[in-house]
C-alpha positions in Angstrom: 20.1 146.2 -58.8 17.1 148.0 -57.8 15.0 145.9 -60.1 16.4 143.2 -58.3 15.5 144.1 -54.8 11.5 145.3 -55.6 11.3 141.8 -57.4 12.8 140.2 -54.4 10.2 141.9 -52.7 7.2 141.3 -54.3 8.1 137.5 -54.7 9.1 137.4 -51.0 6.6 140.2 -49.0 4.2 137.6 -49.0 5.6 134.5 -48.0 6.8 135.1 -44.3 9.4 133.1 -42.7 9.2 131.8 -39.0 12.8 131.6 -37.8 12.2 133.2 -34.4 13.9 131.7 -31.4 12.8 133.8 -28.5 14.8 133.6 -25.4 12.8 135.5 -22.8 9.5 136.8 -24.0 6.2 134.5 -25.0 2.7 136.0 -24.9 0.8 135.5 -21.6 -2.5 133.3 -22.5 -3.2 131.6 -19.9 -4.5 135.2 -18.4 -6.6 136.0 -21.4 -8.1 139.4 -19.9 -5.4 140.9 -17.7 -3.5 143.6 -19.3 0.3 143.8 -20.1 2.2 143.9 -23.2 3.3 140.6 -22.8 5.2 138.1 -20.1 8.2 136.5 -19.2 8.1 132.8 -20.0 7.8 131.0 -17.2 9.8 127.8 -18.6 12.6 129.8 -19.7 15.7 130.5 -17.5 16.7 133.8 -16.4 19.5 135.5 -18.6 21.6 137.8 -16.1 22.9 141.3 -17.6 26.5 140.1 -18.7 25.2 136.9 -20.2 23.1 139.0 -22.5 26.3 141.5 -22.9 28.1 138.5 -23.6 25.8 137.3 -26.5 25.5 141.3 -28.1 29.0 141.0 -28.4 29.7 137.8 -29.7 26.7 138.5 -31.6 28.2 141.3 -33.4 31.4 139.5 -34.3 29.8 136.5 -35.8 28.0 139.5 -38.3 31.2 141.3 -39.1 32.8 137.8 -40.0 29.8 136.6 -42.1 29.9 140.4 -44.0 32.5 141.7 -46.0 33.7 145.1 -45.7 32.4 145.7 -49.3 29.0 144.6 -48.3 28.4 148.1 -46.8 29.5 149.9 -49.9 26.1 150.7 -51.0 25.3 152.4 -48.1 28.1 154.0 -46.8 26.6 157.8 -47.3 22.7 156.9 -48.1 19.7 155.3 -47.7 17.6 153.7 -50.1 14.9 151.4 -48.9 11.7 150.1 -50.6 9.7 149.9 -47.7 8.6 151.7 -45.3 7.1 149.6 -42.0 5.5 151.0 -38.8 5.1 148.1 -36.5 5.3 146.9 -33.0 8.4 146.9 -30.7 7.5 143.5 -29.6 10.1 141.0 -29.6 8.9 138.5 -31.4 8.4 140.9 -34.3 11.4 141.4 -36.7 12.0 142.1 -40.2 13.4 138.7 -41.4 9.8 137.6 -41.6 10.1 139.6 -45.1 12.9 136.5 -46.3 15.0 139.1 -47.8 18.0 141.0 -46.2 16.2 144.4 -44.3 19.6 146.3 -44.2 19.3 149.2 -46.6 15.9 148.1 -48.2 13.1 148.4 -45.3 13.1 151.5 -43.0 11.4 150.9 -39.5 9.7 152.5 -37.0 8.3 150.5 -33.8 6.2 151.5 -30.7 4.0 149.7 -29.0 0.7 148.8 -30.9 2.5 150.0 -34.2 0.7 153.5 -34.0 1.4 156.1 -36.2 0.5 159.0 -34.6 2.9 158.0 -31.7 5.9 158.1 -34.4 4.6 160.3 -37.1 7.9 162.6 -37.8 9.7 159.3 -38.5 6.6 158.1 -40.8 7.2 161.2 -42.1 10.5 161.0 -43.0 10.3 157.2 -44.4 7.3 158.5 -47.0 8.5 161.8 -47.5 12.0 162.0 -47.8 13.1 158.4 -48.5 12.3 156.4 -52.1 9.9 154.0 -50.5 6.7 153.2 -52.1 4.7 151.4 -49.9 4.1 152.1 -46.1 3.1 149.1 -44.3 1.3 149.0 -41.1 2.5 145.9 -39.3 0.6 144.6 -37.0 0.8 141.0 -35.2 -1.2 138.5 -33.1 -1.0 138.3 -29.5 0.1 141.7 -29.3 0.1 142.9 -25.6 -0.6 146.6 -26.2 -3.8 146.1 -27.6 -5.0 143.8 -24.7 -3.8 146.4 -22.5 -5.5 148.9 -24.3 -8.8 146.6 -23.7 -8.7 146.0 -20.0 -7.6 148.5 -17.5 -4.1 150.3 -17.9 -4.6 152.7 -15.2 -1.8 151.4 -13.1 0.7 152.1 -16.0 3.1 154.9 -16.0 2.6 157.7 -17.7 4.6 156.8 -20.7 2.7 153.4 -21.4 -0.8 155.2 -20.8 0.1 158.1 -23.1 1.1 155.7 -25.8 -1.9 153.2 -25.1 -4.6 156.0 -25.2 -4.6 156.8 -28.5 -5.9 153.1 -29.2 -9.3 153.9 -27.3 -11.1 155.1 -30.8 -9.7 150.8 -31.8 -10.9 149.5 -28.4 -14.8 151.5 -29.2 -15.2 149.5 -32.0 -15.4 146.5 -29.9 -18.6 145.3 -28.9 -17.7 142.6 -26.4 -19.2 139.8 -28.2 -17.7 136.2 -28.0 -14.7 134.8 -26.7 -12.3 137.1 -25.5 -9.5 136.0 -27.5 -11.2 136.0 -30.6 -12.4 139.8 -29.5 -8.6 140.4 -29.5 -7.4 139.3 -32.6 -10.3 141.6 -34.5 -9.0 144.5 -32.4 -5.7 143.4 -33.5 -6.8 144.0 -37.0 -9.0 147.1 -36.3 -6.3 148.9 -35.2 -4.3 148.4 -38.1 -7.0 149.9 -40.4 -7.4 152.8 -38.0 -3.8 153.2 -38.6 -4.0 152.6 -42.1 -7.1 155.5 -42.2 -4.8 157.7 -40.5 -2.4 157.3 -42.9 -4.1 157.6 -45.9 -5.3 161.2 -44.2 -1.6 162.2 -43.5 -0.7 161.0 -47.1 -3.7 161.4 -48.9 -1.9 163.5 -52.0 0.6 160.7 -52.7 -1.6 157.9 -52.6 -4.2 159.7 -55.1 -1.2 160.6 -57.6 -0.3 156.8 -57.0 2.9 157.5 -55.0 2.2 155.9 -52.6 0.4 152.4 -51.0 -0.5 151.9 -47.6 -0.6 148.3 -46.4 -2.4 147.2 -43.9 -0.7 143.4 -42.5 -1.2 141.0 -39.6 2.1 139.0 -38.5 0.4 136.1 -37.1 2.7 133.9 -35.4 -0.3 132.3 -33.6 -1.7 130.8 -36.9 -5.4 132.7 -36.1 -6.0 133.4 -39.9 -5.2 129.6 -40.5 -2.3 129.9 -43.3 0.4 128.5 -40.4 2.5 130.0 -38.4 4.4 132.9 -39.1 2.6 134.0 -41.8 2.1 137.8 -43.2 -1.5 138.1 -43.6 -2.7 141.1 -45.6 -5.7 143.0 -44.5 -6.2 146.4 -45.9 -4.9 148.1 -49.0 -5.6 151.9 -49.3 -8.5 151.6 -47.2 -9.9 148.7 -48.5 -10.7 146.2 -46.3 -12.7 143.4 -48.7 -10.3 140.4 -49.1 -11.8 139.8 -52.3 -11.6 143.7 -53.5 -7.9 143.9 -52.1 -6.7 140.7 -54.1 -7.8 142.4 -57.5 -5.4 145.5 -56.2 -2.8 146.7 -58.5 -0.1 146.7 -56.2 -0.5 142.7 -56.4 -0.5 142.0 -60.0 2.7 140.6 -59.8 2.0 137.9 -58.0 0.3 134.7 -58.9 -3.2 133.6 -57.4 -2.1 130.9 -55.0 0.2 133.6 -52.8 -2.5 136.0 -53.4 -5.1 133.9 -51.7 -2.9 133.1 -48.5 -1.8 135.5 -47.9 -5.3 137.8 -47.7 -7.6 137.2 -45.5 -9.7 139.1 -42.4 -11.1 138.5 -38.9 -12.7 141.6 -38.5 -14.9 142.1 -41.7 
């Protein structure tokens, strides 16, 4: 069974689904240097409390009839996932862009701008105490934190500045050059291999005795990289941000060439 599952994901990892339909949220591009983590679509309709209360609900029932009681045998008293995955708690970011079913198999942890440091005693516990291999750093396109994180989040609250500063090391790396957007999407991407850096210091002992691989990934849902929408773009392996270097890795050799090219790529080197 286990077999299985890391087959599944290896085959599937890299081939990322769009099957999305958000009801609410869409990122705000018409105001390409204004802060926020994202706005309300203007063109959608407001959903009142007890509508969305309504569709939880309803929601939930449609799952229990669609899963058999036995289907949560296997993890009745345990865990055992294959993946670990820091990303972003925005809500156009979900796990089914992996095409394979998350329960039991990935174990998540989301903040905004899919930082480490902000969650590390739940990295912690995914690398440390759980049987996953790889920790993946997911980052995606468009995301609002690290827009905010480039303009002026003074007028936050407290929370949302404490968990936007640590991105200010990401934002120094930017030196202001070309279109704003396109200044974005390389931040995008140099925050994940800040994250990815900090990982590899946090980890550093499993991923030398091969325990371990971090992943660095875009979720581009924007098609910036150019492989179409929703696609999982990898950027950084271990440290290593060559896209030529990281599709010789290891942890890709079962792949063939054709995925591995896809689904590779930078905007930032």
């Amino acid at each position: 069974m286990k077999k299985v599952l890391k087959n599944a994901f290896l085959a599937l990892s890299f081939s990322a689904l769009f099957a999305a339909t958000p009801l609410a949220m869409a990122s705000d591009q018409g105001a390409e240097q204004a802060g926020g983590h994202g706005a309300a679509a203007a063109a959608q309709p407001e959903i009142s409390a007890s509508e969305t209360m309504r569709e939880v609900i309803e929601g939930n029932e449609r799952f229990k009839m669609n899963h058999e009681s036995k289907y949560f045998d296997l993890f009745q008293n345990s865990q055992v996932p294959v993946l670990t995955v820091v990303t972003c708690s925005d809500s156009r970011v979900h796990t089914n862009l992996f095409g394979f079913v998350p329960d039991n198999n990935i174990f998540v942890i989301r903040n905004i701008g899919n930082q480490v440091a902000n969650s590390e005693g739940s990295v912690d516990y995914g690398v440390r105490h759980l049987p996953t291999k790889v920790l993946m750093i997911l980052g995606h396109s468009s995301c609002g934190a690290v827009k905010a994180a480039m303009g002026d989040y003074s007028g936050e609250t407290s929370g949302i500045k404490k968990e936007l500063d640590p991105l200010k090391p990401v934002i120094a790396l930017d030196d202001h050059s070309g279109e704003f957007k396109e200044r974005w999407a390389k931040n995008v991407e140099r925050n994940v291999d800040y994250q990815v850096d900090y990982s590899m210091k946090l980890y550093d002992e499993k991923v030398t005795h091969g325990d371990l691989v971090v992943v660095g990934a875009v979720y581009d849902f924007n098609d910036i990289y150019g492989q179409g929408r929703g696609s999982l773009i990898i950027t950084n392996i271990n440290g290593e941000k060559s896209p030529n270097k990281i599709m010789q890795h290891p942890v890709l050799k079962d792949l063939t060439r054709g995925p591995i090219v896809t689904h590779v790529s930078s905007r930032a080197q």
